[in-house]
Gaussian input, Z-matrix of N, CA and C with variables (Angstrom, degrees):
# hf/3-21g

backbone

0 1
 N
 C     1     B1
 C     2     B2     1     A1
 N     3     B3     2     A2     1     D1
 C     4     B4     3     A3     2     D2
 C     5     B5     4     A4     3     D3
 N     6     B6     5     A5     4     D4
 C     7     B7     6     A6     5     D5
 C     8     B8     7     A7     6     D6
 N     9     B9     8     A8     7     D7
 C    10    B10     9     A9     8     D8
 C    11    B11    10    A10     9     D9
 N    12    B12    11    A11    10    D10
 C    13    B13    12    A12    11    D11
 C    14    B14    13    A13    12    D12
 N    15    B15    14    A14    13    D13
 C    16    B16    15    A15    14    D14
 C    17    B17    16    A16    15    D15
 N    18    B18    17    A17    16    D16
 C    19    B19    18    A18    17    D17
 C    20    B20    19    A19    18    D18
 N    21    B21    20    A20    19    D19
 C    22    B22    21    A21    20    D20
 C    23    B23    22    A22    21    D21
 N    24    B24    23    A23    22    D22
 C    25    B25    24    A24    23    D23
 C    26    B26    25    A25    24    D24
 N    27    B27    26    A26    25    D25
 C    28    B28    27    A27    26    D26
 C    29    B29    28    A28    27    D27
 N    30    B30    29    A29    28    D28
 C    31    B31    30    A30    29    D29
 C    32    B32    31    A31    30    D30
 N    33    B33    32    A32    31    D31
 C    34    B34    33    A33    32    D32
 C    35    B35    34    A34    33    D33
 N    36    B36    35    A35    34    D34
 C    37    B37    36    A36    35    D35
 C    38    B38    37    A37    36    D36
 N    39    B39    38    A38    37    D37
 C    40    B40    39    A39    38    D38
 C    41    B41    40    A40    39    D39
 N    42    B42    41    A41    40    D40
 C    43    B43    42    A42    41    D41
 C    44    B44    43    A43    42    D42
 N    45    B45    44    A44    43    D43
 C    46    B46    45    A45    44    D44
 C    47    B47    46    A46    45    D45
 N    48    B48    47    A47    46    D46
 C    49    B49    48    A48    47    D47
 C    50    B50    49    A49    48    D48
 N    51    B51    50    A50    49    D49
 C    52    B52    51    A51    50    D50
 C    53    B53    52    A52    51    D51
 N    54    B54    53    A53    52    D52
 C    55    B55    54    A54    53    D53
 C    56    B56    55    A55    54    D54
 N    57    B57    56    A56    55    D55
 C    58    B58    57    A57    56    D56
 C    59    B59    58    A58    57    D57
 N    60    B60    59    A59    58    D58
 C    61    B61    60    A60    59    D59
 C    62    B62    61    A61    60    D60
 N    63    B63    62    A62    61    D61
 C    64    B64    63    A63    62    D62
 C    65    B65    64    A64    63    D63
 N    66    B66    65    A65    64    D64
 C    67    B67    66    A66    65    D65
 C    68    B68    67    A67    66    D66
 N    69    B69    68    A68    67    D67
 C    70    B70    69    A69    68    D68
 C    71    B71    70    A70    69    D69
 N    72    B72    71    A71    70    D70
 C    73    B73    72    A72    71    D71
 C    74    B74    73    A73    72    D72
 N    75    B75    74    A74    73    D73
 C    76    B76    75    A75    74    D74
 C    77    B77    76    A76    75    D75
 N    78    B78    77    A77    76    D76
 C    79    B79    78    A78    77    D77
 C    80    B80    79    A79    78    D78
 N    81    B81    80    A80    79    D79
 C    82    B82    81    A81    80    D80
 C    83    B83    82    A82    81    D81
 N    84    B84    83    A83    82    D82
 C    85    B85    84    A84    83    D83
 C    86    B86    85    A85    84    D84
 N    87    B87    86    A86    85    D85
 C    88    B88    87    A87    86    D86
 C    89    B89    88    A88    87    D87
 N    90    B90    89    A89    88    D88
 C    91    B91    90    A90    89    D89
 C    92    B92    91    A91    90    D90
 N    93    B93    92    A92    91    D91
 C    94    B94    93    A93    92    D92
 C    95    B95    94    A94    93    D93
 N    96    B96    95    A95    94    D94
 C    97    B97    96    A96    95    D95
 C    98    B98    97    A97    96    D96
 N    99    B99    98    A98    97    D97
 C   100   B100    99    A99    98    D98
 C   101   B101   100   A100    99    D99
 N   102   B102   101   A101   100   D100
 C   103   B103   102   A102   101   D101
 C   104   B104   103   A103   102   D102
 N   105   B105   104   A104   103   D103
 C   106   B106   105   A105   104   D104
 C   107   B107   106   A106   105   D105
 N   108   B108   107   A107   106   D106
 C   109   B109   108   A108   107   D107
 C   110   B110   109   A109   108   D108
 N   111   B111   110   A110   109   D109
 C   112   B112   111   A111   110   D110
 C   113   B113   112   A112   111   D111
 N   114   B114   113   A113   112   D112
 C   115   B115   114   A114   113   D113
 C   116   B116   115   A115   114   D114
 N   117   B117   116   A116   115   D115
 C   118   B118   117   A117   116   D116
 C   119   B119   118   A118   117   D117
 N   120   B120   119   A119   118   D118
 C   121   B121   120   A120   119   D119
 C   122   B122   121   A121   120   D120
 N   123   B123   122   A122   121   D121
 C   124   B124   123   A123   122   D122
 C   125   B125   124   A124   123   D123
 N   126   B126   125   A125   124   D124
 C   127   B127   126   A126   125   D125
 C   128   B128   127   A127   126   D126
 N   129   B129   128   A128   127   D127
 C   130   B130   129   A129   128   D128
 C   131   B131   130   A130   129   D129
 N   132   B132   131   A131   130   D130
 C   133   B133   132   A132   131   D131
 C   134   B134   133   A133   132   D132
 N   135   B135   134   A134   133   D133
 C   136   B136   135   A135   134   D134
 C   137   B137   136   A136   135   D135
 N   138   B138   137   A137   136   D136
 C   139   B139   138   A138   137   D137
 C   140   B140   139   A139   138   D138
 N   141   B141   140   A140   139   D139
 C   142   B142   141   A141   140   D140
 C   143   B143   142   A142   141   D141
 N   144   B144   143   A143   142   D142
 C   145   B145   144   A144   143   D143
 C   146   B146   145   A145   144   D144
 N   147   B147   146   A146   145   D145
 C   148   B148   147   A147   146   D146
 C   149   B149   148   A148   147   D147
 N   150   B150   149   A149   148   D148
 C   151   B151   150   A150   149   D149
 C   152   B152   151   A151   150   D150
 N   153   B153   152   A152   151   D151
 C   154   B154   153   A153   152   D152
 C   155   B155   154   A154   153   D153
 N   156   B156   155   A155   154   D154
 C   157   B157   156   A156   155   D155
 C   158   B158   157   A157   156   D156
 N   159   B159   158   A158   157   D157
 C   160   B160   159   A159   158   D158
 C   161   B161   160   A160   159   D159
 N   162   B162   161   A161   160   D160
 C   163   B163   162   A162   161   D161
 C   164   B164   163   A163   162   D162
 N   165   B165   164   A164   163   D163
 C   166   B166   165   A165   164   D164
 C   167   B167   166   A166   165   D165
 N   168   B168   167   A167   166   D166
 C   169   B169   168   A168   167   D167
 C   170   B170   169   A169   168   D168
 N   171   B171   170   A170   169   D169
 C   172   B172   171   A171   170   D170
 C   173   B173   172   A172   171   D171
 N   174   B174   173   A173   172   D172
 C   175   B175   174   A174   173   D173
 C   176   B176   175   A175   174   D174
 N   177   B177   176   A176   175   D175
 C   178   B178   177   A177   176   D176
 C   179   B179   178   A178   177   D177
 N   180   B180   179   A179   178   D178
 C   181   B181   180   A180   179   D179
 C   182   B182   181   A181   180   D180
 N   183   B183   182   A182   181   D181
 C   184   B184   183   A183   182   D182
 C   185   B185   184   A184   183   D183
 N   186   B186   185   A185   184   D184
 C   187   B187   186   A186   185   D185
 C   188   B188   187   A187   186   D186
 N   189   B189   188   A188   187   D187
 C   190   B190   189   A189   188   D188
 C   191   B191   190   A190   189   D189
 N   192   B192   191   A191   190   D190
 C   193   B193   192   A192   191   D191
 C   194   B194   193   A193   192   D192
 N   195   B195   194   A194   193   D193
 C   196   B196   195   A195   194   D194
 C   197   B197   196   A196   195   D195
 N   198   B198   197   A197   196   D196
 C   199   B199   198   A198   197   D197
 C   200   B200   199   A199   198   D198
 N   201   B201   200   A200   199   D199
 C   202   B202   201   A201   200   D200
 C   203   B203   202   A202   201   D201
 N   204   B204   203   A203   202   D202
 C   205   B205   204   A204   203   D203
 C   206   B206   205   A205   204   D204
 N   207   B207   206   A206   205   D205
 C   208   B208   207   A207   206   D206
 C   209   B209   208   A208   207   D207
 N   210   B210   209   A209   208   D208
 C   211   B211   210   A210   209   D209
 C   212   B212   211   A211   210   D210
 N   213   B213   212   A212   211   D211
 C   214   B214   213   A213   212   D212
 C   215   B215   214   A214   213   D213
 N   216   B216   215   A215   214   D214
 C   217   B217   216   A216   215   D215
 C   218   B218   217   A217   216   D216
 N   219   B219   218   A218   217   D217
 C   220   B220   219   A219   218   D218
 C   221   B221   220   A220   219   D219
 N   222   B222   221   A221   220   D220
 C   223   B223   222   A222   221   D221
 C   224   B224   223   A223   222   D222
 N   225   B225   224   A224   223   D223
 C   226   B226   225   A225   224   D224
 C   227   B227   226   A226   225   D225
 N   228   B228   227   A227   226   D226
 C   229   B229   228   A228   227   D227
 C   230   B230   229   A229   228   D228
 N   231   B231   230   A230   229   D229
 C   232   B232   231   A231   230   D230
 C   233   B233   232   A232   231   D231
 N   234   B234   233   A233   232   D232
 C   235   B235   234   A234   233   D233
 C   236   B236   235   A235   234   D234
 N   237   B237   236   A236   235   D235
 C   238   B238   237   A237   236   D236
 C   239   B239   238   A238   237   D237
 N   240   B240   239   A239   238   D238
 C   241   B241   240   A240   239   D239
 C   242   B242   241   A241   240   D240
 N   243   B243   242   A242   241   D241
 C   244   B244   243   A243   242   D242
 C   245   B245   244   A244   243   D243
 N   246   B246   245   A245   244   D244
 C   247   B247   246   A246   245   D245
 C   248   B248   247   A247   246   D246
 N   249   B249   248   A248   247   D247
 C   250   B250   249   A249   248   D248
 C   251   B251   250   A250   249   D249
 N   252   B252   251   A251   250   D250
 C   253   B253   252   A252   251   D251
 C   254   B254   253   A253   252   D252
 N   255   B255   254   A254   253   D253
 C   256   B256   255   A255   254   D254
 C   257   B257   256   A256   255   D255
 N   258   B258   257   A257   256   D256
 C   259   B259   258   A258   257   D257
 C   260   B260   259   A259   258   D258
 N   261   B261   260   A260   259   D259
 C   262   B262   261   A261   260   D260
 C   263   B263   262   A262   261   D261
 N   264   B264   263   A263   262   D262
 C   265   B265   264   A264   263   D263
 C   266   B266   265   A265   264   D264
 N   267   B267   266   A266   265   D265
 C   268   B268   267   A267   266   D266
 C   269   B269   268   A268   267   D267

   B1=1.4474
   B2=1.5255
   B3=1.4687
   B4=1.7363
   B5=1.4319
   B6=1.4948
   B7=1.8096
   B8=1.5058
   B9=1.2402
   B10=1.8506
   B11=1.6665
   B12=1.7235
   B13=1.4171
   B14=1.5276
   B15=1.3131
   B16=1.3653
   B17=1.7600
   B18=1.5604
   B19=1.2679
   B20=1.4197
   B21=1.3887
   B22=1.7922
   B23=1.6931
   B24=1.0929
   B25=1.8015
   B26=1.0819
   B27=1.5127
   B28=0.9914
   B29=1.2381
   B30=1.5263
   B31=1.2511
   B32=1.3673
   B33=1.2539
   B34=1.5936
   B35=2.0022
   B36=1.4119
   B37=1.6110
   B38=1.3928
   B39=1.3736
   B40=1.8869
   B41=1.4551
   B42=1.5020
   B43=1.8774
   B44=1.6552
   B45=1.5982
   B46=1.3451
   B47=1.7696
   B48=1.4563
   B49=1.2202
   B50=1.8731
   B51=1.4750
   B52=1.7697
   B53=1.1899
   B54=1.6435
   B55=1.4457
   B56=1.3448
   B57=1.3095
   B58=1.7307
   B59=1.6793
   B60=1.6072
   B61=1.1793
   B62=1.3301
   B63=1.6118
   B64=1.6618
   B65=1.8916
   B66=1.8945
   B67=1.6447
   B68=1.5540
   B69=1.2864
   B70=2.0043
   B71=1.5539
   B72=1.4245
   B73=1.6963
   B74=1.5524
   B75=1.1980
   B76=1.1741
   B77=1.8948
   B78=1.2356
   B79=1.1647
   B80=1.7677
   B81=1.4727
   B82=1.2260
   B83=1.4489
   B84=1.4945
   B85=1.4421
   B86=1.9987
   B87=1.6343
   B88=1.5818
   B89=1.5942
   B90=1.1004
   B91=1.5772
   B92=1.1438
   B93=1.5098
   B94=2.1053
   B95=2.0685
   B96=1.2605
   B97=1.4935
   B98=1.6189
   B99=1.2240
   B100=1.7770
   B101=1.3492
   B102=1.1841
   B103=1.7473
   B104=1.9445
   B105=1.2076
   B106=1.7841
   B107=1.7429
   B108=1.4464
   B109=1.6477
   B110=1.5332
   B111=1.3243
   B112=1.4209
   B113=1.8363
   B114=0.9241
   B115=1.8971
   B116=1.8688
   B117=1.2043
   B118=1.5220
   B119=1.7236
   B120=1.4004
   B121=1.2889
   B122=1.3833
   B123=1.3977
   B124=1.7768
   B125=1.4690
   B126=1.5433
   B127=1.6509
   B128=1.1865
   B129=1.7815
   B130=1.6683
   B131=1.6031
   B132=1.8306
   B133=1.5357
   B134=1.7205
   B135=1.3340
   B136=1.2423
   B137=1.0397
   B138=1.1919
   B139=1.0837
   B140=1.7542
   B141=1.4817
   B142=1.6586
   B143=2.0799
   B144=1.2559
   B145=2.2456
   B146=1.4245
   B147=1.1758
   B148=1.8153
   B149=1.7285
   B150=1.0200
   B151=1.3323
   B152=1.8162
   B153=1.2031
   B154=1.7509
   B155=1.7291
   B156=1.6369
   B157=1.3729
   B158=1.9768
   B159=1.0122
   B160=1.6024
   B161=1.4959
   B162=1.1644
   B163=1.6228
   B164=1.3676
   B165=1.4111
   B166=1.6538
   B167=1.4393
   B168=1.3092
   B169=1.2692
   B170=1.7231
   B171=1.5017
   B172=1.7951
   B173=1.5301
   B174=1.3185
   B175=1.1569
   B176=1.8080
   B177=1.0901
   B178=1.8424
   B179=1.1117
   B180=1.6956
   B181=1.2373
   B182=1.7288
   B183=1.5051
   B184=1.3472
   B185=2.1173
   B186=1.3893
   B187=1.4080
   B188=1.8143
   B189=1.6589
   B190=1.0461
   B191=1.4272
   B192=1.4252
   B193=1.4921
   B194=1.4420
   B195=1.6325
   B196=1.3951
   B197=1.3972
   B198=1.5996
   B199=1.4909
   B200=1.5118
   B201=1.4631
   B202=1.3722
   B203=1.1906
   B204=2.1188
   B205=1.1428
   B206=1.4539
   B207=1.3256
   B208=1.8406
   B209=1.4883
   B210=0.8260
   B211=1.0522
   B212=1.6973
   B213=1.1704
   B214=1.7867
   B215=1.5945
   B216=1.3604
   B217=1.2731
   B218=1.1670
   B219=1.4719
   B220=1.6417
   B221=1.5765
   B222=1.3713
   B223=1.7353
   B224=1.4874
   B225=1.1735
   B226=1.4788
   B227=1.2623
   B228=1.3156
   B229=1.3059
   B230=1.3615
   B231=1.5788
   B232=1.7057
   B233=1.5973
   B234=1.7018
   B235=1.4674
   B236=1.2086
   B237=1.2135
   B238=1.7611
   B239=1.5590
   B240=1.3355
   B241=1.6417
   B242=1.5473
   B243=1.3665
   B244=1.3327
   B245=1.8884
   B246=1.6133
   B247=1.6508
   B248=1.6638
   B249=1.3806
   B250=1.7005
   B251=1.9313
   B252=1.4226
   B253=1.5532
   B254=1.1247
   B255=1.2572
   B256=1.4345
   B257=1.6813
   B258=1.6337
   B259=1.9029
   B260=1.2251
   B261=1.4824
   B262=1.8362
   B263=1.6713
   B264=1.2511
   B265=1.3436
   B266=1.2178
   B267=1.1108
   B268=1.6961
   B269=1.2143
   A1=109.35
   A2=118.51
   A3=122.89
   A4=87.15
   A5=86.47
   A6=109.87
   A7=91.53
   A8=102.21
   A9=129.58
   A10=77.87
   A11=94.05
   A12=87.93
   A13=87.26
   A14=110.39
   A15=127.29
   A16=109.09
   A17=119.79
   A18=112.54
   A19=133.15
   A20=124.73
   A21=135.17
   A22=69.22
   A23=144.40
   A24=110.11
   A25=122.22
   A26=133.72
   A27=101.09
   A28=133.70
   A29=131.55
   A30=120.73
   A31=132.18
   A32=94.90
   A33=76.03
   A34=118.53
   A35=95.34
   A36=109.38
   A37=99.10
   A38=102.49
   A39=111.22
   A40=122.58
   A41=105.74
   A42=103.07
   A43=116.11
   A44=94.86
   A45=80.25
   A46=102.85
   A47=135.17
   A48=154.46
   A49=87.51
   A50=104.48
   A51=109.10
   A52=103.26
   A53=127.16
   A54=127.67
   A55=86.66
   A56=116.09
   A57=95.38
   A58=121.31
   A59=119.16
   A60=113.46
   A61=117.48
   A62=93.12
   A63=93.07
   A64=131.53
   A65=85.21
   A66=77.95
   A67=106.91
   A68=96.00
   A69=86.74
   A70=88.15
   A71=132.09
   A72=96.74
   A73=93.40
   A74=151.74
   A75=134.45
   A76=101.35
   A77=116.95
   A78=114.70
   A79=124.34
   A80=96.86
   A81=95.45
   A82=109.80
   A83=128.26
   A84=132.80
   A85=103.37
   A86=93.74
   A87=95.37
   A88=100.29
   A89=138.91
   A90=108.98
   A91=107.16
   A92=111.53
   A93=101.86
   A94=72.19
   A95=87.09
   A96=103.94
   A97=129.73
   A98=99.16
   A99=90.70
   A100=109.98
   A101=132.57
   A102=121.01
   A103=104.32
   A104=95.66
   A105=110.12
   A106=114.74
   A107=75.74
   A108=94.16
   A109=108.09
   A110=99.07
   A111=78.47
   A112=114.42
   A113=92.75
   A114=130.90
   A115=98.41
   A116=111.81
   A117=140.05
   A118=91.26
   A119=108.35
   A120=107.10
   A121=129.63
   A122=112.70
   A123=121.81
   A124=95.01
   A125=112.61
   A126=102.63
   A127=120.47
   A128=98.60
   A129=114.91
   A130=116.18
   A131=98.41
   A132=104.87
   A133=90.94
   A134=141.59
   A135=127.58
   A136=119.26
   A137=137.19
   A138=129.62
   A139=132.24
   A140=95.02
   A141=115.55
   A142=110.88
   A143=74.32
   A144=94.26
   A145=94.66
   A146=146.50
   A147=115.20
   A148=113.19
   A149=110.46
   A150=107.27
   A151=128.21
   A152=94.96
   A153=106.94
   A154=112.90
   A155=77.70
   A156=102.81
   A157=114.45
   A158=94.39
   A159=111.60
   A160=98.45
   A161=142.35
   A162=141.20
   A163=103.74
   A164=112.60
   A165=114.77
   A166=117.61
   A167=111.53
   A168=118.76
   A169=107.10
   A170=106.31
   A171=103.47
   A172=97.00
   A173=123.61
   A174=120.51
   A175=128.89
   A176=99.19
   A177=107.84
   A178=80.29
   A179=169.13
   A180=151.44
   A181=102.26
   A182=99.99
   A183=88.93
   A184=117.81
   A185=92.23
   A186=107.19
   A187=108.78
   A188=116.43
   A189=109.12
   A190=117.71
   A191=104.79
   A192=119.42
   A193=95.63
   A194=125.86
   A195=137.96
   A196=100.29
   A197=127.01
   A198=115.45
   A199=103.98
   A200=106.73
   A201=112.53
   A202=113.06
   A203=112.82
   A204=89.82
   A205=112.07
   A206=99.23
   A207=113.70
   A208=127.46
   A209=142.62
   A210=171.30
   A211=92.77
   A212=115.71
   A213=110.22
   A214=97.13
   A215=131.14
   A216=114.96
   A217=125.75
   A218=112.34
   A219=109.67
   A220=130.36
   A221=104.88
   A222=94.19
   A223=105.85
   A224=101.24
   A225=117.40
   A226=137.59
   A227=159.67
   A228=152.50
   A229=134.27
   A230=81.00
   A231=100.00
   A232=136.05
   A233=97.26
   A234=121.26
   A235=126.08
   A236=108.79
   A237=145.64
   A238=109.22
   A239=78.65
   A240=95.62
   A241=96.29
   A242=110.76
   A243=116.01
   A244=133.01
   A245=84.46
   A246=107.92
   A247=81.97
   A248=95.22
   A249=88.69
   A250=132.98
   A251=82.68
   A252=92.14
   A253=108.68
   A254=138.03
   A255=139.22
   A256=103.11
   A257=79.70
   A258=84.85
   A259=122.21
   A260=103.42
   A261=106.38
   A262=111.82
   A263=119.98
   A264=129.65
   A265=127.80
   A266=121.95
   A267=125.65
   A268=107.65
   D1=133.29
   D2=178.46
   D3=-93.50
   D4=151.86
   D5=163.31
   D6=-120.25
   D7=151.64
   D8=-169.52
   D9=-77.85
   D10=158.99
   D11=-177.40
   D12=-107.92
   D13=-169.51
   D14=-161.59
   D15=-70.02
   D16=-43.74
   D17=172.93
   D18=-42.48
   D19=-16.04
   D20=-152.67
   D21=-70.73
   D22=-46.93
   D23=176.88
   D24=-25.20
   D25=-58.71
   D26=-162.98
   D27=-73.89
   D28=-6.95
   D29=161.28
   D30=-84.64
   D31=-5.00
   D32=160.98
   D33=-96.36
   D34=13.95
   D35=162.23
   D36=-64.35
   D37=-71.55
   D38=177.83
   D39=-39.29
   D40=-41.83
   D41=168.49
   D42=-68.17
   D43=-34.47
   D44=-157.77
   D45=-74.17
   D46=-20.09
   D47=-150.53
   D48=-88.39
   D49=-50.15
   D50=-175.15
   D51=-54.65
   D52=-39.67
   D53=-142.42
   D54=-105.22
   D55=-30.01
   D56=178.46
   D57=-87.93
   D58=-1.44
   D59=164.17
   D60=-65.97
   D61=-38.29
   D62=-176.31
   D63=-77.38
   D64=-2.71
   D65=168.16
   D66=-99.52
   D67=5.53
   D68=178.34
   D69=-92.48
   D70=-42.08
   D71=-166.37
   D72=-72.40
   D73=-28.28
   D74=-153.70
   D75=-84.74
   D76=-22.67
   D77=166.41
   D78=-80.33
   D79=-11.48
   D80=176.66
   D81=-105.68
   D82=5.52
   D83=167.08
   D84=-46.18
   D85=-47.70
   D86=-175.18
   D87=102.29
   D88=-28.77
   D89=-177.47
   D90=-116.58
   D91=58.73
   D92=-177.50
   D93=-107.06
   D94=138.47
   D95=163.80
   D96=-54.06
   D97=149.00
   D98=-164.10
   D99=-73.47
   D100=-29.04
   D101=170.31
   D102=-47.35
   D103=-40.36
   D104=-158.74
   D105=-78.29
   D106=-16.32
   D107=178.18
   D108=-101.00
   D109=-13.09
   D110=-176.83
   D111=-94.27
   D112=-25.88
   D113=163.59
   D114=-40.27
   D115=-80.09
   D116=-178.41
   D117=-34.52
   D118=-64.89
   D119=-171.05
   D120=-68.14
   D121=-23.14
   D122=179.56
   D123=-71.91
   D124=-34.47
   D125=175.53
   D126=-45.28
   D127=-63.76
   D128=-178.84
   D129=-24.82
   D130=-57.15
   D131=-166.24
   D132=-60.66
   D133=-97.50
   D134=179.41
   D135=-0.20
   D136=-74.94
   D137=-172.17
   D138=-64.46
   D139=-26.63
   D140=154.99
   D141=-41.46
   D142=-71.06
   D143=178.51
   D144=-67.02
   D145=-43.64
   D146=171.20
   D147=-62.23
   D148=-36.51
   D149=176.85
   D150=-75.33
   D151=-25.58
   D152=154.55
   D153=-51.30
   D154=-75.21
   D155=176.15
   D156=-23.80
   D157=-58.69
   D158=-171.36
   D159=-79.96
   D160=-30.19
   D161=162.31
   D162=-50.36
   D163=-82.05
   D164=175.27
   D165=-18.27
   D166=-62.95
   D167=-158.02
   D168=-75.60
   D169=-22.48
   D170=174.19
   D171=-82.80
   D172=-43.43
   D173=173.64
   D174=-52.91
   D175=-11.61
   D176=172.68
   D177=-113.19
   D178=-136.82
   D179=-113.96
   D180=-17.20
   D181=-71.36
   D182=-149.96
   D183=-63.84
   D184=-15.54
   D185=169.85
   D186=-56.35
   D187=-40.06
   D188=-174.60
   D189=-74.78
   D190=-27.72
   D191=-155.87
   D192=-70.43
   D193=-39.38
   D194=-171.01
   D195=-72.16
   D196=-27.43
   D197=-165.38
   D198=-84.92
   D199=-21.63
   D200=-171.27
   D201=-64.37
   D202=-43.39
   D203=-167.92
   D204=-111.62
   D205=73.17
   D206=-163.85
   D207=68.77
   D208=-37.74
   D209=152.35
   D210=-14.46
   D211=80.38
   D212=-172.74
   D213=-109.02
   D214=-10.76
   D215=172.36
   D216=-88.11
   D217=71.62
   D218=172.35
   D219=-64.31
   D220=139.19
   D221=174.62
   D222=-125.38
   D223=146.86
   D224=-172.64
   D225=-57.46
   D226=55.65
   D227=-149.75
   D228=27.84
   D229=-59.03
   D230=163.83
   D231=-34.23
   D232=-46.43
   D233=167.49
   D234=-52.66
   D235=-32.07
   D236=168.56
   D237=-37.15
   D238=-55.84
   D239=-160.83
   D240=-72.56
   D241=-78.62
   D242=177.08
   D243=15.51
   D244=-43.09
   D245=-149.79
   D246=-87.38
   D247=-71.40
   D248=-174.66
   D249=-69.52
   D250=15.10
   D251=158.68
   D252=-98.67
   D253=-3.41
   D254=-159.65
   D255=-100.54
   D256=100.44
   D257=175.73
   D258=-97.45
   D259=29.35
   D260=-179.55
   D261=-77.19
   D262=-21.44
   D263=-149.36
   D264=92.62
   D265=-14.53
   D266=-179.06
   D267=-48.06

């Protein structure tokens, strides 16, 4: 008997990210009823926190994967960003 290995997360990152675009345009159509809307949206938040959830956790893999292979200067995501906000040209 196989056991799934540990990655099958990430697609359901990808479902859950697909399924939650589609309750924001469908919430942003404007006429889903307010019980239905309000329903739609407790999903959203769930589905918001699995997708965190599932960031974090690729985000500490890949932190480990870099320590492993020497590579001890990690930088944070954040740094990431930084760069491509940078509209100087640098």
């Amino acid at each position: 008997m196989k056991t799934k290995p540990q990655t099958d997360k990430l697609p359901d990152f990808e479902n859950s990210l697909a399924e939650l675009e589609a309750l924001v345009a469908k919430l942003e159509q404007g006429d889903v009823p307010l019980e239905e809307a309000l329903k739609t949206f407790e999903r959203g938040v769930r589905l918001t926190r699995q997708c965190q959830t599932a960031m974090r956790t690729a985000q500490q893999k890949v932190e480990v994967l870099l320590t492993r292979n020497g590579d001890e200067s990690i930088e944070s995501f954040a740094n990431g960003e930084d760069d491509a906000d940078d509209t100087t040209g640098r």
